[in-house]
N, CA and C atoms as a LAMMPS dump frame, in Angstrom:
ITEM: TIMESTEP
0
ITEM: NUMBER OF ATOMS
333
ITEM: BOX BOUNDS ff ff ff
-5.0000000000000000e+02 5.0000000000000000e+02
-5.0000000000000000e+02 5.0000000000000000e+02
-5.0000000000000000e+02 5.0000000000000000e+02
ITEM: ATOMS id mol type element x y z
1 1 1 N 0.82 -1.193 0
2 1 2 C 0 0 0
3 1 3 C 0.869 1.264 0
4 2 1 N 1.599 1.1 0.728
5 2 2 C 2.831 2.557 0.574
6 2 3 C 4.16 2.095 -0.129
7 3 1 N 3.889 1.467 -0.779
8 3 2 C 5.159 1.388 -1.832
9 3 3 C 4.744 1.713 -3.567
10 4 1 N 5.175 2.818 -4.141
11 4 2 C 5.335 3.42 -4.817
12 4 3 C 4.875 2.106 -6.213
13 5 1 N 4.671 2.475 -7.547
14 5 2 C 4.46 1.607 -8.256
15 5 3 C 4.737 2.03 -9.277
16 6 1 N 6.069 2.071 -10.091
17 6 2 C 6.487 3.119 -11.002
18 6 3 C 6.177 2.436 -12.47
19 7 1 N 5.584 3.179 -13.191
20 7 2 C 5.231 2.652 -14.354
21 7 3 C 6.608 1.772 -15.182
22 8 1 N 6.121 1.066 -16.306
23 8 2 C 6.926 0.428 -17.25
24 8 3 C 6.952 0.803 -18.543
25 9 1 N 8.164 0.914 -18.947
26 9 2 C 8.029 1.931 -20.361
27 9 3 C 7.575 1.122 -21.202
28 10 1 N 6.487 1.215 -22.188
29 10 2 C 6.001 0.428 -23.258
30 10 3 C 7.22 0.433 -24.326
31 11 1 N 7.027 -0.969 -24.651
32 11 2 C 8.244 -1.77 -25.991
33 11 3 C 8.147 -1.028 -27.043
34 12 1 N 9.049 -0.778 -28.202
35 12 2 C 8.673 0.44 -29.203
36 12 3 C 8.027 -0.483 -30.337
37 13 1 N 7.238 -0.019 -30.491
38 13 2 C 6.486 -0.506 -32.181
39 13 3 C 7.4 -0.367 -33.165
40 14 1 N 7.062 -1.295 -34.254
41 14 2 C 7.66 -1.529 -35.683
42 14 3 C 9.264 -1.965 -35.573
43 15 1 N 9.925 -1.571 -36.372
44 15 2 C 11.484 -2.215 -36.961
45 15 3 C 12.407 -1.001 -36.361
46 16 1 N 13.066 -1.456 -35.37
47 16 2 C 14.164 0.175 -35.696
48 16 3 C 14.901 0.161 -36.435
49 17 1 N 15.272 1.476 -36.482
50 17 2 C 15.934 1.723 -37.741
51 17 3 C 17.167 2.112 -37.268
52 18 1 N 18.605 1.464 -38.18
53 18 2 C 20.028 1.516 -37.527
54 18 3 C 20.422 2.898 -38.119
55 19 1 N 21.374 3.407 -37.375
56 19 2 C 21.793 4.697 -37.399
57 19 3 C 23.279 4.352 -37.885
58 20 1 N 23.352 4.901 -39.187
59 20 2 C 24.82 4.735 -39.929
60 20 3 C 25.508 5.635 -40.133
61 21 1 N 26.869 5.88 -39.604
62 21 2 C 27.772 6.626 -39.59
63 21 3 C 28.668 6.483 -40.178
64 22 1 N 28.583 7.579 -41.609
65 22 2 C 29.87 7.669 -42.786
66 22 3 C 30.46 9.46 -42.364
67 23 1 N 31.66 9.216 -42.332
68 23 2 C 32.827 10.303 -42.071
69 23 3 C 32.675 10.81 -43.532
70 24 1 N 32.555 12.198 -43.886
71 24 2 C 32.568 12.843 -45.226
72 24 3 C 33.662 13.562 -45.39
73 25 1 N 34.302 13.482 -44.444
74 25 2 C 35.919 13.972 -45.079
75 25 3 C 36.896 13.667 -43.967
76 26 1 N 38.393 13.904 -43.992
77 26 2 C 38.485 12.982 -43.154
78 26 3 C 40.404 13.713 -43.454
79 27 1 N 40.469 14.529 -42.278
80 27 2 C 41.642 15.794 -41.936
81 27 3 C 43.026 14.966 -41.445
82 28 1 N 43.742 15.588 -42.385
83 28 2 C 45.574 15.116 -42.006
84 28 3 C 45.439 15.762 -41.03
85 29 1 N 46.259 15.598 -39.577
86 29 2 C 46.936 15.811 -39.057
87 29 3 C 48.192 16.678 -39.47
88 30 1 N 47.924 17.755 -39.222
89 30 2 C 49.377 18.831 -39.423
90 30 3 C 50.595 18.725 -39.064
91 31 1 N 51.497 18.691 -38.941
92 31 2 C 52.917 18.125 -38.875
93 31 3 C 53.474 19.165 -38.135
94 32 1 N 53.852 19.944 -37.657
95 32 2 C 55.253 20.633 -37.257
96 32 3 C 56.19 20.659 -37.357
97 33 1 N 56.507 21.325 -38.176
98 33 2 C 58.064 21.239 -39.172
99 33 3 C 59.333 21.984 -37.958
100 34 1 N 60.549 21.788 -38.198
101 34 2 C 61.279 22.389 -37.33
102 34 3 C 62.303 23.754 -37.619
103 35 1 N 61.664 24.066 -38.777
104 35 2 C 62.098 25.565 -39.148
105 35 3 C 61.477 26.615 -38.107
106 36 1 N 61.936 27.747 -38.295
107 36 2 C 61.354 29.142 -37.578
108 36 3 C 60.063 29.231 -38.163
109 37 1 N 59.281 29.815 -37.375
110 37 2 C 57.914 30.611 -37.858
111 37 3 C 57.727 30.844 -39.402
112 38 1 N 56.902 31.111 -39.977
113 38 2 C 57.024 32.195 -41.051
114 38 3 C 56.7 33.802 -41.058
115 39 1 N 55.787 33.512 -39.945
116 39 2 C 55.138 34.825 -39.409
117 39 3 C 55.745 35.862 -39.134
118 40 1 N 55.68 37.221 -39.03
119 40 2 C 56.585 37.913 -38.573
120 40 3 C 55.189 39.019 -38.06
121 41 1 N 55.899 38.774 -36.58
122 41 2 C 54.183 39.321 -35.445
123 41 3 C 55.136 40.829 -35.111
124 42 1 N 54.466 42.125 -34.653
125 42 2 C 55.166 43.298 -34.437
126 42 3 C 55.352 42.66 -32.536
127 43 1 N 56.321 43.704 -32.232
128 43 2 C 56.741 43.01 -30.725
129 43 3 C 55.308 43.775 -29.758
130 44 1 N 55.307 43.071 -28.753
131 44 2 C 54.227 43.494 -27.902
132 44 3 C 54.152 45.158 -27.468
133 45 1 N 53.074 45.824 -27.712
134 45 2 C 53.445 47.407 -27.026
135 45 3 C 53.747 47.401 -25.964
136 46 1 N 54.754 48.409 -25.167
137 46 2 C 54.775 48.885 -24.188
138 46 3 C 53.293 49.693 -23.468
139 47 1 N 53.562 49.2 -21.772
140 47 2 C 51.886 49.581 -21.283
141 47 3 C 52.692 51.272 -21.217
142 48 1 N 51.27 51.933 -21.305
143 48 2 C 51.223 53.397 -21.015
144 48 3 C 51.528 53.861 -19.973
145 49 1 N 52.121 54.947 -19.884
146 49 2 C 52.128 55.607 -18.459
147 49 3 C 51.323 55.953 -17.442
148 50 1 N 50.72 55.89 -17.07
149 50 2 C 49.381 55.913 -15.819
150 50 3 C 48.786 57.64 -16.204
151 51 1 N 48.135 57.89 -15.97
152 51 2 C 47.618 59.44 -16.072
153 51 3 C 47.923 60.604 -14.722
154 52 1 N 48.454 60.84 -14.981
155 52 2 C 48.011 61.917 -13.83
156 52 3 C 47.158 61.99 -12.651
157 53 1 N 47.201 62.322 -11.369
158 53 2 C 45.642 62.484 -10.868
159 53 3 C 45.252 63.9 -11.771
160 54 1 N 43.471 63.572 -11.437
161 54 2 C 43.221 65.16 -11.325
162 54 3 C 43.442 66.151 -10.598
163 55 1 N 43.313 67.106 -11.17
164 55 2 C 43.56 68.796 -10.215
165 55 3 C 42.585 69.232 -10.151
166 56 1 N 42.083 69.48 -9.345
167 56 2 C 40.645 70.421 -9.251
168 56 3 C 41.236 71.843 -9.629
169 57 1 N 40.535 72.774 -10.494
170 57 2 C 40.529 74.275 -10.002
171 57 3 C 39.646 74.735 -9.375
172 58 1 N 40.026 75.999 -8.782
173 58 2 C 38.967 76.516 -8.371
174 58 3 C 37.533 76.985 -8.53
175 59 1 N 37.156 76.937 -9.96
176 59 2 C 36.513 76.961 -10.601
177 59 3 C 35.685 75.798 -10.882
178 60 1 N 36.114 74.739 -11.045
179 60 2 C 35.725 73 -11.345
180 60 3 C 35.338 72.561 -9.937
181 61 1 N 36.174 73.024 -8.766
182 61 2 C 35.418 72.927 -7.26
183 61 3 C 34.006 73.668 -6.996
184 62 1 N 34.101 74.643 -7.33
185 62 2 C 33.1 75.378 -7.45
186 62 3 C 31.484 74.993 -7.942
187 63 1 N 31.963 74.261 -9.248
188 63 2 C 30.736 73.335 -10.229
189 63 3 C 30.251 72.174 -9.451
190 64 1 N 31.387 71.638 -8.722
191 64 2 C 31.323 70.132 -8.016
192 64 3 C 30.448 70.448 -7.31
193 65 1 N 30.329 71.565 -6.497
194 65 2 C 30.07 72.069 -5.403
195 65 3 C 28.258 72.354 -5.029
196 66 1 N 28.143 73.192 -6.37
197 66 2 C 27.259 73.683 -6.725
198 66 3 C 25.907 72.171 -7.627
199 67 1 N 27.01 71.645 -8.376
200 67 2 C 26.088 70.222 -8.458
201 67 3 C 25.181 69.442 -7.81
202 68 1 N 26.148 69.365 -6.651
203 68 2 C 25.887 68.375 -5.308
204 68 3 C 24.788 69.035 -4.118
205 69 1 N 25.122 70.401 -4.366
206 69 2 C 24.117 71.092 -3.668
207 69 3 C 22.983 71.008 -4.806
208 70 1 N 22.438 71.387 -5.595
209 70 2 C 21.258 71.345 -6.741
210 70 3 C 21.018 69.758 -6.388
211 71 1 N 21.503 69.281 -6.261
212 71 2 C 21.373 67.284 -6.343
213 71 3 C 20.273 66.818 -4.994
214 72 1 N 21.239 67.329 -3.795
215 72 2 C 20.369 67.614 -2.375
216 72 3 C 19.273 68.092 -2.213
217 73 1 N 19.155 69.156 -3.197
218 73 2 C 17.891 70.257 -2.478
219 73 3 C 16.75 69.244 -3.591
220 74 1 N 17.437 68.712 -5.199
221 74 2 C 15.67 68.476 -5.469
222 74 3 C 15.527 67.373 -5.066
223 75 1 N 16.368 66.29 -4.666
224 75 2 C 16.182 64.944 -3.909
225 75 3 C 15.218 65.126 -2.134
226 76 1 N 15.688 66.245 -2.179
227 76 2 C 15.11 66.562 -0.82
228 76 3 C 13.415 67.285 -0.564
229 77 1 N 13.844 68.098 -2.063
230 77 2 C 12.215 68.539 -2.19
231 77 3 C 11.302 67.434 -2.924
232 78 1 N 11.597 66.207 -3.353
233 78 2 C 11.051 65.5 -3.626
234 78 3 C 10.486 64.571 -2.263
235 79 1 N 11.076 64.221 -1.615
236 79 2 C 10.969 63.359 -0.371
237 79 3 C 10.079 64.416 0.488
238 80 1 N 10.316 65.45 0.423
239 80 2 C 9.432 66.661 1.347
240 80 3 C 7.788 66.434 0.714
241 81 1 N 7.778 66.429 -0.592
242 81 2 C 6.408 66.616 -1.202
243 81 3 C 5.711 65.422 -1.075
244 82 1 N 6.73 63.951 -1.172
245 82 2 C 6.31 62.726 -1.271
246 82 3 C 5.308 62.794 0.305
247 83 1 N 6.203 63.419 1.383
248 83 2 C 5.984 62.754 2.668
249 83 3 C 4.733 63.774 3.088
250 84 1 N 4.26 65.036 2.319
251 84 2 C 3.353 66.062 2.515
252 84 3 C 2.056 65.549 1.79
253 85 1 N 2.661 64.425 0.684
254 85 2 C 1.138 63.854 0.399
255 85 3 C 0.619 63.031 1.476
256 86 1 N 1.924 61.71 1.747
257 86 2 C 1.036 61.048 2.985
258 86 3 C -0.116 61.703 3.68
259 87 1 N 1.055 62.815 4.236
260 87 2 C 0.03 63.741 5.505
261 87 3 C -1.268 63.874 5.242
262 88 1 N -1.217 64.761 4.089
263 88 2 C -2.386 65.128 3.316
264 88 3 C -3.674 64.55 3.521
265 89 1 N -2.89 62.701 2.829
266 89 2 C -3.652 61.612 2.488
267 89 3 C -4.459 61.211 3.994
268 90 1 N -3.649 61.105 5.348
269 90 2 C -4.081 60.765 6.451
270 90 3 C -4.59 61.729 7.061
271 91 1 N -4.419 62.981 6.914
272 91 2 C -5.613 64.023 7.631
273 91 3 C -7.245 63.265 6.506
274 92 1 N -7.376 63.276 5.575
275 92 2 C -8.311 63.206 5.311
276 92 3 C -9.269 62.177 5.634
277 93 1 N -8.768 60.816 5.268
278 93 2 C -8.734 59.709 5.901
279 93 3 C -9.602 59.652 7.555
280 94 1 N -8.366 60.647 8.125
281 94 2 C -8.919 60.976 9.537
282 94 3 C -10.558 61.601 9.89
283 95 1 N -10.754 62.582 8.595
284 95 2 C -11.82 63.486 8.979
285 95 3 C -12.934 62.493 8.192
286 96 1 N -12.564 61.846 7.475
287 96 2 C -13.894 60.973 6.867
288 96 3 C -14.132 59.85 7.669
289 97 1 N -13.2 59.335 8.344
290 97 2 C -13.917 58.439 9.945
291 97 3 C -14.398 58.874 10.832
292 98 1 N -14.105 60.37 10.819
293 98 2 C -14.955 60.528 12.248
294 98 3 C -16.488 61.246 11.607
295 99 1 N -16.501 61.395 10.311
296 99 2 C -17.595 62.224 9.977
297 99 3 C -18.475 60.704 9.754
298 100 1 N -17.997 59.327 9.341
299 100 2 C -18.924 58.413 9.222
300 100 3 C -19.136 58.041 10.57
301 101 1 N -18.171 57.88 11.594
302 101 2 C -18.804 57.346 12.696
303 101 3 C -19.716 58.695 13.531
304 102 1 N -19.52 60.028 13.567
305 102 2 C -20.867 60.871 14.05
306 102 3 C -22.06 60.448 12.986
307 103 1 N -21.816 59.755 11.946
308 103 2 C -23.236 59.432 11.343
309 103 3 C -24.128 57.846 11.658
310 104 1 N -23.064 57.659 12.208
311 104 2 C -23.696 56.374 12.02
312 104 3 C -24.281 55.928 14.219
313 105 1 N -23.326 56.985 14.763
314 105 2 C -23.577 57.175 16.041
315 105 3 C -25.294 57.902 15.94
316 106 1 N -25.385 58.995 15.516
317 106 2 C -26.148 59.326 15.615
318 106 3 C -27.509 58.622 14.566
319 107 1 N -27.334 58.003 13.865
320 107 2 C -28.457 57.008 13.261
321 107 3 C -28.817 55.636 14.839
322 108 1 N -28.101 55.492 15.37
323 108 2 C -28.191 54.687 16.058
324 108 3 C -28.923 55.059 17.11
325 109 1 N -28.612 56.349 17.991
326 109 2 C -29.377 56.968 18.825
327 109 3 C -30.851 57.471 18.535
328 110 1 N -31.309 57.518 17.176
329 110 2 C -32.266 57.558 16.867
330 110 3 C -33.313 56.171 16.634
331 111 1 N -32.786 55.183 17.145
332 111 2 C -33.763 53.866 16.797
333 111 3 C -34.428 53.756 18.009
């Protein structure tokens, strides 16, 4: 009763058919001769010299500066407006529960 009963694969119908394997061409082996190359490769480049650091000017500090501040303030006025809808959203929220429950208080006091 609790032992599993795994099916049996059914026998294949008709004749099989043999699978014949003819090679259609059929590659020498390359030799390695013991002369030099023939090739003639250019020699490897030399790596580059590293760059410089940068230099800030005073001017390019200035931009950095001014970027990062513009970057802050609309990331910040975004998160300000995001978090002024919540509010928004939950004052209202607030005033429409208490305006259904004075209605429904006072339907009740009337039965």
């Amino acid at each position: 009763m609790f032992r599993p009963k795994y099916p049996t694969a059914p026998m294949p119908t008709g004749a099989p058919v043999p699978y014949v394997f003819s090679p259609t061409a059929v590659q020498q082996a390359h030799a390695p001769s013991a002369s030099a190359c023939a090739c003639h490769s250019a020699p490897a480049p030399v790596a580059a010299q590293p760059a410089a650091p940068a230099r800030f000017t005073p001017g390019s500090l200035a931009v950095v500066v001014a970027g990062g501040t513009a970057a802050v303030l609309v990331v910040g006025t975004v998160l300000v407006s995001m978090l002024l809808a919540v509010t928004v959203t939950a004052a209202s929220l607030a005033v429409c529960a208490v305006v259904l429950r004075s209605l429904l208080n006072n339907q009740h006091k009337h039965r």
